[in-house]
C-alpha angles and dihedrals in degrees: 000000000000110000124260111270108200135036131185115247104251103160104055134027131216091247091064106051082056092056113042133063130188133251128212092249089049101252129113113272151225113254082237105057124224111242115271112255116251112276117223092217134030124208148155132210123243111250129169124226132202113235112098140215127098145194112287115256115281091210093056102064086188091071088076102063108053125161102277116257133233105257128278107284128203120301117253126243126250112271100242119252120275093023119137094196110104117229118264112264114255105254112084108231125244126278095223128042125254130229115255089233092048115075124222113281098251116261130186099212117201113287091216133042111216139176120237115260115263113256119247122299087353089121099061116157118228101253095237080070112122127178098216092053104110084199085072098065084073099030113124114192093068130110111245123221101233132190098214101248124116137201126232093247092048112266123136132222115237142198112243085224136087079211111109086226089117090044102053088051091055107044077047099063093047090065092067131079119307086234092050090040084053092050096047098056097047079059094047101052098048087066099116095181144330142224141189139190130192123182105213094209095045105026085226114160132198118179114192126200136205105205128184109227116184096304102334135076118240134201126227125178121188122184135200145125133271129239118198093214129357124061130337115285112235115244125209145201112269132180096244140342136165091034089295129115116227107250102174135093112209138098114263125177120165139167122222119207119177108224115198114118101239093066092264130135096226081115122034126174118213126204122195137187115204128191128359125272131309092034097032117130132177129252116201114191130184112203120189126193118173154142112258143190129248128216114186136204114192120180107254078223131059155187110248082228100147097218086047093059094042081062094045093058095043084059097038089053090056096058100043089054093231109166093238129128087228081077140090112257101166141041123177124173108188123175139178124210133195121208107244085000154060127332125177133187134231113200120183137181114190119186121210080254086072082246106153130211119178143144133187133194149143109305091234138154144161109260097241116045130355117258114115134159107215126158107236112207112226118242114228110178129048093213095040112053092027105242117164096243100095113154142156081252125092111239117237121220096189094114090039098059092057087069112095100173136018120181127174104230101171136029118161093192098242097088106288123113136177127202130190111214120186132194130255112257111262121196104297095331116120123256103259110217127198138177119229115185109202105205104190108223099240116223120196131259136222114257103294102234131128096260086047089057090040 
């Protein structure tokens, strides 16, 4: 006999899912939200964007000195959705035509295209705005924190903060020389991924750093401590950190300075120096790792698919707060962001099984409004990938393998993202989908000025 299909939703009403949220300890939760506890180690998971450009070759000396390029323009529209019509390429054309024997005078156009900084106090959240309300991750009329790059097809890369961090750096480098604010954002934007560890005992920090070099990927590792208060911490070149060797060639030198307010390292600013004069350029990195809410919608009908309901009631038992180890005890949403460039995601449910539960992917949005569809990869290993959910304990991946699909379907660039999971298909049972919103807990920052940063 075929199994039964549907069943009708008994454990949990409708009225509930609207009402309760999720700690990070798995229990229901205050509107105002306690502060996260401190993590040992801080890490971000590696994620690929989609915008292109890349440092010149530093095998080839010719690629610095390329022919020297009109200035930025103005940065294109989003083409609106549904259009067909592909957005117009960067370089302006020319204002005269050319003769068809003569052959167009060589232009670098920007690797990158970014978005101008904000200007002060234009990103303003409305004051009814509150970082634990699931309804924001799909709210439109909010300002994104955005990091400045740009896809081809018109998303933006966003912050995972209500925090102006991100804002301040910007609107700083474009205070600088056309010629060092080109440089830096051709650093910037072949920036593939990036990656930190903090040890919690030694204060010992490694960043690691995926760069695009002519048409190979290089490897950097720099390496520091960090200093909860006081001045930034130098970083400097290492052979090899965060299970990566060090591939590239070129000088980098850095300092680290962890920026919340009460002295933490939940949000830490990087600052990197890459290449030597005359072709050096600055890399200016964000990277986020803290505890974070859940909001769960669950269908009121389901599928009778046995590894679908073993999930269910590890979820329902959450909510409900039951002291149980089928049960999630911790939730951790840790980013990293790239100035004029790329910025990903890593987003991890651990239960107190030790069943783990975690997705990474590329921090994008369109720039009006928040709905996306983008495929999430799942994460597998603590150490490896540098969550912070390192323990004595194995992980388990039991619940993680019954999940056939996760998509991030939502991300309203301050710090909120949905995701649609969706069951493997089982035998003839349907394939069971749920939503899960992630809402970072925002600490705040110190007073964002250039001595602060120092």
């Amino acid at each position: 006999m075929l199994p039964m299909l549907q069943k009708k939703h008994t454990l949990i009403t409708a009225a509930l899912l609207a009402t309760l949220t999720l700690s990070a300890c798995g229990k229901k939760k205050d509107v105002i939200a306690a502060p996260p506890e401190e993590s040992k180690k801080t890490g971000e998971s590696d994620t690929n964007g989609q915008i292109g450009g890349g440092l010149p070759d530093p095998n080839k000396p010719d690629d610095y000195n390329p022919p020297l390029p009109e200035p930025i323009p103005e940065p294109r529209k989003p083409t609106p959705p549904g259009s067909t019509q592909q957005p117009n390429p960067l370089p302006p054309p020319p204002t005269a035509p050319t003769a068809p024997s003569q052959p167009p005078k060589p232009t670098t156009p920007p690797v990158v295209d970014t978005r101008p900084a904000p200007a002060p106090g234009a990103n303003q959240l409305p004051p009814d705005y509150r970082t634990n309300d699931p309804g924001n991750a799909t709210r439109d009329n909010l300002s994104k924190r955005m990091t400045g790059g740009v896809t081809s097809d018109g998303l933006v890369y966003t912050s995972s903060s209500t925090d102006d961090l991100l804002n301040f750096l910007r609107a700083r480098n474009e205070k600088v020389g056309y010629e060092t604010r080109r440089a830096n954002v051709e650093a910037a934007s072949s920036v593939l991924s990036a990656k930190m560890t903090i040890d919690g005992l030694s204060g010992d920090a490694i960043v690691t750093l995926k760069v695009q070099e002519g048409n190979e990927v290089k490897v950097y590792n720099v390496a520091g401590a960090s200093n909860n208060g006081g001045y930034a911490s130098p970083l400097r070149s290492v052979r090899a950190g965060n299970g990566e060797k060090s591939t590239g060639s070129r000088a980098l030198e850095g300092t680290l300075k962890c920026v919340d307010l009460d002295g933490g390292c939940e949000n830490t600013f990087v600052r990197l120096k890459i290449g030597t004069s005359p072709s050096s350029a600055i890399i200016n990195l964000v990277f986020r790792n803290s505890s974070a809410d859940l909001y769960f919608n669950l269908p009121g009908e389901y599928s009778n698919n046995p590894e679908y309901l073993v999930l269910r009631d590890f979820i329902v038992n959450t909510i409900q707060g039951l002291k149980v180890p089928d049960r999630i005890k911790t939730i951790r949403m840790s980013s990293w962001e790239v100035v004029n460039g790329r910025s990903g995601v890593a987003l991890s449910m651990k239960g107190a099984n030790n069943e783990l539960l975690a997705f990474a992917g590329p921090l994008l949005a369109p720039e009006a409004g928040t709905g996306v569809n983008i495929n999430l990869s799942r994460i597998a290993k603590d150490q490896e990938d540098t969550l912070d959910l390192i323990s004595l304990d194995n992980t388990k991946l039991n619940l993680a393998n019954t999940i056939g699909e996760a998509r991030m379907v939502a991300n309203n660039g301050l710090g909120q993202v949905r995701l649609a999971l969706k069951m493997r298909k089982r035998g003839s049972y349907a394939q069971d989908q749920f939503l899960v919103t992630f809402m970072r807990r925002v600490k705040p920052l110190i007073d964002l000025t250039d001595d602060n940063l120092k």
